[in-house]
Steps between C-alpha positions, in 0.01 A plus 500: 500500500738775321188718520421473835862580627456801301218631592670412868796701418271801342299528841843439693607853343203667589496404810853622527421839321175544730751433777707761427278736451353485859850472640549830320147631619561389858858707461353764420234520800796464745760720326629865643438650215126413504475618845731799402253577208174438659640725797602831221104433403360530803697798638420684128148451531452551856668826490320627157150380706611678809614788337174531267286483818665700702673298777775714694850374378392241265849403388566418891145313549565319187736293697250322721349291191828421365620416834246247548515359174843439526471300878217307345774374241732433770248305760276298286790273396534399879117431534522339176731206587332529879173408350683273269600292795192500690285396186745177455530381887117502458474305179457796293094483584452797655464809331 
């Protein structure tokens, strides 16, 4: 009996640690500073690509990716928990 509460306990904590750990992932995906980061990216290497190639005022085009990335960031949330809600009134069957 003493060795089965143990092991209970032992999987208890991983399941707590795994928990945190995708709490801590799931953060991250939502946090500023990801979309701050992932924003500096885009507009670097969209401007070096423009630039190499040629474009006319690549440090002005390089706006449009970063620009989209960053409304894609702020509307997918809303379609997220839109779709959320749709999926459960139907049961969560459809796909």
């Amino acid at each position: 009996m003493q060795d089965r509460i143990a092991e209970i306990e032992s999987e208890l904590i991983e399941l707590r640690s795994r928990n945190a750990r995708v709490e801590a992932d799931k953060a991250w995906e939502t946090s500023s500073s990801r979309i701050l980061s992932v924003c500096a990216i885009t507009y670097v290497v969209a401007s070096v690509a423009m630039f190499l190639i040629g474009v006319r005022n690549p440090w002005l085009n390089a706006l449009i990716p970063t620009l989209g990335f960053f409304l894609s960031t702020q509307t997918l949330p809303v379609l997220k928990r839109r779709w959320i809600k749709q999926r459960l009134k139907n049961g969560g069957s459809s796909p």
